[in-house]
C-alpha positions as CSV (number, residue, x, y, z in Angstrom):
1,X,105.3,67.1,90.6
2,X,103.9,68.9,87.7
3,X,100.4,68.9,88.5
4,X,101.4,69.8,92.0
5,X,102.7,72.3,91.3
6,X,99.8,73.9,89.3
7,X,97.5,73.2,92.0
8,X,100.2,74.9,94.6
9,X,99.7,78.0,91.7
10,X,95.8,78.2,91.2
11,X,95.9,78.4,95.0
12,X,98.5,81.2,95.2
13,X,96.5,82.8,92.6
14,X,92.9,82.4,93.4
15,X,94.5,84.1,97.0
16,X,95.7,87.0,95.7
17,X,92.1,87.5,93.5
18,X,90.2,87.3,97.1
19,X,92.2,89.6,98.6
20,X,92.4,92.2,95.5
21,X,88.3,91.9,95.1
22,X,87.7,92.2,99.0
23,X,90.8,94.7,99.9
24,X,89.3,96.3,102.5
25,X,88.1,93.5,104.5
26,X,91.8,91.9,104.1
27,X,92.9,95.2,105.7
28,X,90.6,95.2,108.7
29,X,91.6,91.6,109.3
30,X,95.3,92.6,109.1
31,X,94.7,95.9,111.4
32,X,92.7,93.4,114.1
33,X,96.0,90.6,113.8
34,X,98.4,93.5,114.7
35,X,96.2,94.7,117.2
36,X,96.3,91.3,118.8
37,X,100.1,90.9,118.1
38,X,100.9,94.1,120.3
39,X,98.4,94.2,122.8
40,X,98.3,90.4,123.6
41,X,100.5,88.1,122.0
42,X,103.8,89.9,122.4
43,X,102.8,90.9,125.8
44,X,102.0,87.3,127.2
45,X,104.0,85.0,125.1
46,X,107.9,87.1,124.2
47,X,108.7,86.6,128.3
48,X,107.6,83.4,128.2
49,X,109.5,82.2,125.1
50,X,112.8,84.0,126.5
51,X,112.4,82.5,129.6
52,X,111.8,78.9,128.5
53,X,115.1,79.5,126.1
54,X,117.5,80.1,129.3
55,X,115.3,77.4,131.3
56,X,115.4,74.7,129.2
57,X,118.8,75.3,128.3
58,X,119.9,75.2,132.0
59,X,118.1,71.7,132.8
60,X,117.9,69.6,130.0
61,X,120.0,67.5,130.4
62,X,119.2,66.9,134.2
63,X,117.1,64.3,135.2
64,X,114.0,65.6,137.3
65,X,113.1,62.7,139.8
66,X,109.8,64.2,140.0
67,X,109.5,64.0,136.8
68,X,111.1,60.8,135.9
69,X,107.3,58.7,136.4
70,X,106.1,61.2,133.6
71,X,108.8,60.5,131.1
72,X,108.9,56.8,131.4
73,X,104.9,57.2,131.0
74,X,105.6,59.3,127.6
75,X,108.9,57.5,126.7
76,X,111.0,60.5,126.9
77,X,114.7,60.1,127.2
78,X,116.0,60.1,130.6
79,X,117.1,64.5,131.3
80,X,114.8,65.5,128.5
81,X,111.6,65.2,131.0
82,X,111.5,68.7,131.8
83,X,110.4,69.9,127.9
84,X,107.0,68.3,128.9
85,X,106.8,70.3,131.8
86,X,107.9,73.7,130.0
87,X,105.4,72.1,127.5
88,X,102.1,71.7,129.4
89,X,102.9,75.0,131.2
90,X,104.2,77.5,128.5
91,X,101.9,77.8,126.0
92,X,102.0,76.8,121.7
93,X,105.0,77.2,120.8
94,X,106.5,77.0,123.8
95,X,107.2,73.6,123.9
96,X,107.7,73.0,120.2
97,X,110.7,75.5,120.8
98,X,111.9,73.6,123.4
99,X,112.3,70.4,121.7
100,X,113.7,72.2,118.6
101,X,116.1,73.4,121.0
102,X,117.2,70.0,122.5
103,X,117.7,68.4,119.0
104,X,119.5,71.2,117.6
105,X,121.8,71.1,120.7
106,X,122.5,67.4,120.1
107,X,120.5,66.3,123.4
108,X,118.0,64.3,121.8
109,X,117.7,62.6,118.5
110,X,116.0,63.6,115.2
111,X,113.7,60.5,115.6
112,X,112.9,61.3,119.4
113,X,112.3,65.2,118.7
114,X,109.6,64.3,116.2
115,X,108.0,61.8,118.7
116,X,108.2,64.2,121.3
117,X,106.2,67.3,119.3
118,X,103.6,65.2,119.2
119,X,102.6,65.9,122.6
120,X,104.9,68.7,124.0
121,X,103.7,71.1,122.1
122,X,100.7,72.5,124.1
123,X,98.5,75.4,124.7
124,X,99.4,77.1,128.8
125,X,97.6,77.5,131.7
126,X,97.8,81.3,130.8
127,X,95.5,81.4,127.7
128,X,93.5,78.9,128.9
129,X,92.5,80.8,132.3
130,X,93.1,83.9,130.0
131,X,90.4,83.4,126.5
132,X,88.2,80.9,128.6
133,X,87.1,82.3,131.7
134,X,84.3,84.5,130.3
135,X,83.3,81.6,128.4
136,X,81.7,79.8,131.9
137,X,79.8,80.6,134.4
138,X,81.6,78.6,137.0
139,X,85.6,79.7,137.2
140,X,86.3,75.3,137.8
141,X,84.9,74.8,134.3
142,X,88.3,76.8,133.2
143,X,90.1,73.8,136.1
144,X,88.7,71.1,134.2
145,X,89.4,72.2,130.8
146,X,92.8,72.6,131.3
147,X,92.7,68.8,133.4
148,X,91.1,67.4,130.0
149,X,94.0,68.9,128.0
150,X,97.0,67.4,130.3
151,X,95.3,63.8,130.4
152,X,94.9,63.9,126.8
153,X,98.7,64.7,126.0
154,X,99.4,62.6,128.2
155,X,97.4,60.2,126.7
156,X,98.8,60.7,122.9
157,X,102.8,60.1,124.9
158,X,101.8,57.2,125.5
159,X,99.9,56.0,122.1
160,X,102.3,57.4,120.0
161,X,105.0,54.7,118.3
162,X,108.3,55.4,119.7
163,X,110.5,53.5,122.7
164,X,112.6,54.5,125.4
165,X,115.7,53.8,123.5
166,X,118.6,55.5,124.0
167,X,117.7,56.1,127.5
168,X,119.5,59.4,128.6
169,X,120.1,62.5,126.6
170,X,123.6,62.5,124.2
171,X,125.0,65.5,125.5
172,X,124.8,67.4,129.2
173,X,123.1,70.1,129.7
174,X,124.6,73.5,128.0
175,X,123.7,76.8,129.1
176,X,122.1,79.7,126.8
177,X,123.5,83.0,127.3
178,X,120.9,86.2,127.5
179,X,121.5,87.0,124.3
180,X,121.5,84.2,122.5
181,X,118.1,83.6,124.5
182,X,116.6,86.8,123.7
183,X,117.8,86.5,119.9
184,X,115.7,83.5,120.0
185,X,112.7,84.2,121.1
186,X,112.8,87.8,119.1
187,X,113.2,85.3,116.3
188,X,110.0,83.0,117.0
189,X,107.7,86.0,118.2
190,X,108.3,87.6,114.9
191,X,107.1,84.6,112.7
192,X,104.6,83.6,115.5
193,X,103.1,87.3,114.5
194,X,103.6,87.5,110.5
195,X,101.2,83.8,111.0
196,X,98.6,85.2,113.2
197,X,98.2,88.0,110.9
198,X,98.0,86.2,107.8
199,X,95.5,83.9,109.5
200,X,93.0,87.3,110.6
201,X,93.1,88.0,107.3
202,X,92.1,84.6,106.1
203,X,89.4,84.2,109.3
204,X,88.1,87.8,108.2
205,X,87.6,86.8,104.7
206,X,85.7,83.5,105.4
207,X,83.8,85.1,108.2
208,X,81.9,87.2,105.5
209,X,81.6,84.7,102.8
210,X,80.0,81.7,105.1
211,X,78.2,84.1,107.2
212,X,74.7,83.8,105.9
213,X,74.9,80.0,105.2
214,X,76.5,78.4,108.0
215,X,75.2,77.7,111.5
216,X,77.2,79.6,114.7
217,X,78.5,76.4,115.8
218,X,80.0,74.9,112.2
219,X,81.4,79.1,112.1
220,X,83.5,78.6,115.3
221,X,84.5,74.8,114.8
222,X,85.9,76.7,111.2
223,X,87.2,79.7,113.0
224,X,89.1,77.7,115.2
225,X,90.4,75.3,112.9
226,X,92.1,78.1,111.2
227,X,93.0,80.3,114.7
228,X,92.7,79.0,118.3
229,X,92.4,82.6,119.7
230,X,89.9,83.8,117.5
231,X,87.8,80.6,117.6
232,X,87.6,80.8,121.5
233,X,86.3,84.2,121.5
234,X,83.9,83.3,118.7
235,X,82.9,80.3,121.2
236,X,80.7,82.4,123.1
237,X,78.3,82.7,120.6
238,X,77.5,78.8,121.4
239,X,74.1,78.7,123.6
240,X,74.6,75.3,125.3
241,X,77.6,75.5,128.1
242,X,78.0,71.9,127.3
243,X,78.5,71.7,123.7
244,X,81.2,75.4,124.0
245,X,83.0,73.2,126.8
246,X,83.0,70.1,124.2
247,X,84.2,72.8,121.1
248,X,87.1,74.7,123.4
249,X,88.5,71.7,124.4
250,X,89.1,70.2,121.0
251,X,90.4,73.5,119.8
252,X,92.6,73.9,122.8
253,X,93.9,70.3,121.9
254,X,94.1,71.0,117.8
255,X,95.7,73.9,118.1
256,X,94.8,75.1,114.9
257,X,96.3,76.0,111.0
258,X,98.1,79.1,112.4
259,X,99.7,76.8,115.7
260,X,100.9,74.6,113.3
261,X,102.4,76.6,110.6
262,X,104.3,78.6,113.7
263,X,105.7,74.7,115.1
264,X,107.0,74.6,111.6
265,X,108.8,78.0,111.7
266,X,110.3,77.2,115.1
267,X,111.5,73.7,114.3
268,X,112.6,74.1,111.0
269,X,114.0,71.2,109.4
270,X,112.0,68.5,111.7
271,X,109.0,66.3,109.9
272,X,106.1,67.3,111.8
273,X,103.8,64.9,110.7
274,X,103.9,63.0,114.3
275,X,103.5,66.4,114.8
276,X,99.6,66.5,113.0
277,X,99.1,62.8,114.0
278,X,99.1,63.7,117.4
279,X,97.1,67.3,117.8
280,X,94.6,65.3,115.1
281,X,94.3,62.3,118.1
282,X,95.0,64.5,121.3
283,X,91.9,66.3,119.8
284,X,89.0,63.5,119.3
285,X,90.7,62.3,122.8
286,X,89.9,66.0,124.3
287,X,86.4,65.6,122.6
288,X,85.8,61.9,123.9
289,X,86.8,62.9,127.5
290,X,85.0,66.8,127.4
291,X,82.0,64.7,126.4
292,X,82.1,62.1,128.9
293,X,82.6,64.9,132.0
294,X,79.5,66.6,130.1
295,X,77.8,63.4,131.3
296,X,77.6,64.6,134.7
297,X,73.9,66.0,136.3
298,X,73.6,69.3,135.0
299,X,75.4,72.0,136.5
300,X,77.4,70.0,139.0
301,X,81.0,69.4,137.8
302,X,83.0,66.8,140.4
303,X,86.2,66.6,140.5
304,X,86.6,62.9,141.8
305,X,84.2,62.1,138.7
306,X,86.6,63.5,136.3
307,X,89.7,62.4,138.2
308,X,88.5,58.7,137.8
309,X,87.6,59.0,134.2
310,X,91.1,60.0,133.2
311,X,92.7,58.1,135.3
312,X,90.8,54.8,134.1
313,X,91.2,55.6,130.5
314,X,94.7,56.6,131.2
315,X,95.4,53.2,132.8
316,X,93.6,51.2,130.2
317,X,95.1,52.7,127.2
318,X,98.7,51.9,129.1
319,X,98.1,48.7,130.0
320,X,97.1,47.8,126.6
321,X,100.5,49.1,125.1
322,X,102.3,46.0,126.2
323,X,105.7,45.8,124.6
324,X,108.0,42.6,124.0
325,X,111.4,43.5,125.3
326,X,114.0,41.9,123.1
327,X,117.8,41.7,124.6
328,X,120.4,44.0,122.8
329,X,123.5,43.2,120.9
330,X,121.9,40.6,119.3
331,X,124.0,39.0,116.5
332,X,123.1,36.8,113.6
333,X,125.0,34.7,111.2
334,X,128.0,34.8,113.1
C-alpha cells in the first residue's frame, strides 16, 4: 500500500512539474478542450444524454420483441434489451449512463450491470458520421465503420462470462421526471467536460514532447489512446486509406483514457474492469474485422463481402460458446 502510494505521489508530482515548466502550452490545450466542450460536445451530446435519461427510464423494464433475439444473443435480462439499443445509438457515455441508471433503479443486478458495460457502452452513429466523414473519400466507408463497430459489440456480448440468469428485470419500469432527467445529464456533461479538458491538456503536452521522434501513425494510435476525438482528427494525417480505416476503427471500439475515466464518473460505485476487458477485446475484434474488409480489391468496398464476414465470425464465435444447462433448485446432502 505504501509503495503505492509513493508511486500514486511521484506521479501527482512529476504532473504538476510538466505543467509548471510548460504553462503555456498546458493553457492552449485547456483553451482548445473548452472550445470543444461549448461548441461540440455540449451541443451534440447534453440533448442526447437528457433524452436517453427519460427514455430509458420509460422502457426498461418492457420487453422489446424486436429486440428480444439481441438480448438473448448478449445475455441481457429479459426488459433490459433496450440499453443496447440506446447504447449502439447514443454515443460514450450514453450507454454507460443507462446501465448505471437501470442498477441504481433496482432493474438489473450489480453483477449484470458490470457485464453489460462491457458492451453497451458505445461510440453513436453521430460522431461517427460526424469526425469520420472527411476522413474517406467514399461517404460508405463512414457505413462500414460504423457496421464493424456493432458486429464487434455484439461480438464481445456474446464472449463475455455472464448467463441469462435472472431472466427479467427485478422491478418494472419507473418513469424519470424532466427534472430529475435534466439534473442528470447536467450532472454527467459537466464531468464528461472537466475529463476532456484535462485530457487536451495532457494530448497537448505529449504532442510537443514526441513530436520529433515518433512516426504520424504511432502519434495518432497515442493520441487516440488518450482522446477518441482528437485522435480521429489527427487520423487524417495517415496517407494509406486502408491503414486510417484500420486505426479509426480500433479507436472507435477503445474508446480511449478520457471515455473511460467519464464511464467511471457516470457509474460510480460499479467495477469497471469487465468494463476495460471488453473495449480492450471489442478493439483487436474492430482491428481483426477492419483488416479483413481491407482485404477487398482496392477501392471497391461490398457490402455482401462485409455482411458475410461478420456474420460468419458472428456465428462461429456463438456456436462455440456452448453452455451445459444444469436444472435449478438443486439440493445436496439432504
Amino acid at each position: 500500500m505504501k509503495k503505492q502510494w509513493i508511486i500514486r505521489t511521484t506521479l501527482y508530482i512529476i504532473m504538476m512539474l510538466l505543467l509548471i515548466f510548460d504553462a503555456k502550452t498546458a493553457l492552449n490545450g485547456a483553451k482548445e478542450g473548452v472550445i470543444a466542450c461549448v461548441n461540440t460536445i455540449i451541443p451534440a451530446l447534453f440533448p442526447l444524454l437528457f433524452l436517453s435519461v427519460l427514455i430509458n427510464g420509460s422502457v426498461t423494464g418492457n420487453s422489446i420483441p424486436v429486440l428480444k433475439p439481441l438480448g438473448k444473443l448478449c445475455k441481457i435480462p429479459s426488459g433490459a434489451e433496450s440499453i443496447l439499443l440506446l447504447g449502439l445509438i447514443g454515443g460514450y457515455p450514453v450507454g454507460a449512463q443507462c446501465v448505471y441508471q437501470a442498477y441504481e433503479c433496482k432493474q438489473i443486478r450489480k453483477e449484470e450491470a458490470e457485464r453489460m458495460l462491457g458492451f453497451c457502452n458505445n461510440a453513436g452513429p453521430a460522431f461517427i458520421f460526424g469526425m469520420t466523414s472527411s476522413l474517406f473519400n467514399k461517404p460508405f466507408i463512414c457505413w462500414l465503420l460504423w457496421g464493424v463497430h456493432i458486429a464487434s459489440a455484439l461480438m464481445i456480448g456474446i464472449l463475455l462470462s455472464g448467463n441469462r440468469a435472472g431472466g427479467n428485470v427485478t422491478i418494472p419500469q419507473k418513469n424519470v421526471s424532466v427534472s430529475n432527467a435534466l439534473s442528470t445529464a447536467g450532472n454527467t456533461i459537466l464531468k464528461i467536460c472537466g475529463w476532456v479538458i484535462l485530457f487536451r491538456v495532457i494530448i497537448s503536452i505529449t504532442e510537443r514532447r514526441l513530436k520529433q521522434i515518433c512516426t504520424t501513425e504511432i502519434l495518432v494510435v497515442i493520441t487516440g489512446i488518450l482522446e477518441l476525438s482528437n485522435g480521429c482528427i489527427a487520423a487524417a494525417g495517415i496517407a494509406d486509406e486502408a491503414l486510417r480505416f484500420i486505426c479509426v476503427s480500433g479507436m472507435l471500439a477503445f474508446g480511449g483514457c478520457c471515455v473511460f475515466m467519464q464511464t467511471v464518473a457516470a457509474t460510480k460505485d460499479l467495477d469497471i474492469r469487465q468494463y476495460f476487458k471488453g473495449k480492450l477485446l471489442q478493439c483487436m475484434l474492430s482491428i481483426l474485422l477492419s483488416s479483413l474488409l481491407m482485404l477487398t480489391p482496392k477501392g471497391q468496398y461490398i457490402p455482401i463481402y462485409a455482411f458475410l464476414i461478420l456474420t460468419i465470425i458472428i456465428l462461429v464465435l456463438y456456436l462455440r460458446k456452448k453452455t451445459v444447462a444444469f436444472h435449478k433448485n438443486v439440493v445436496y446432502n439432504q
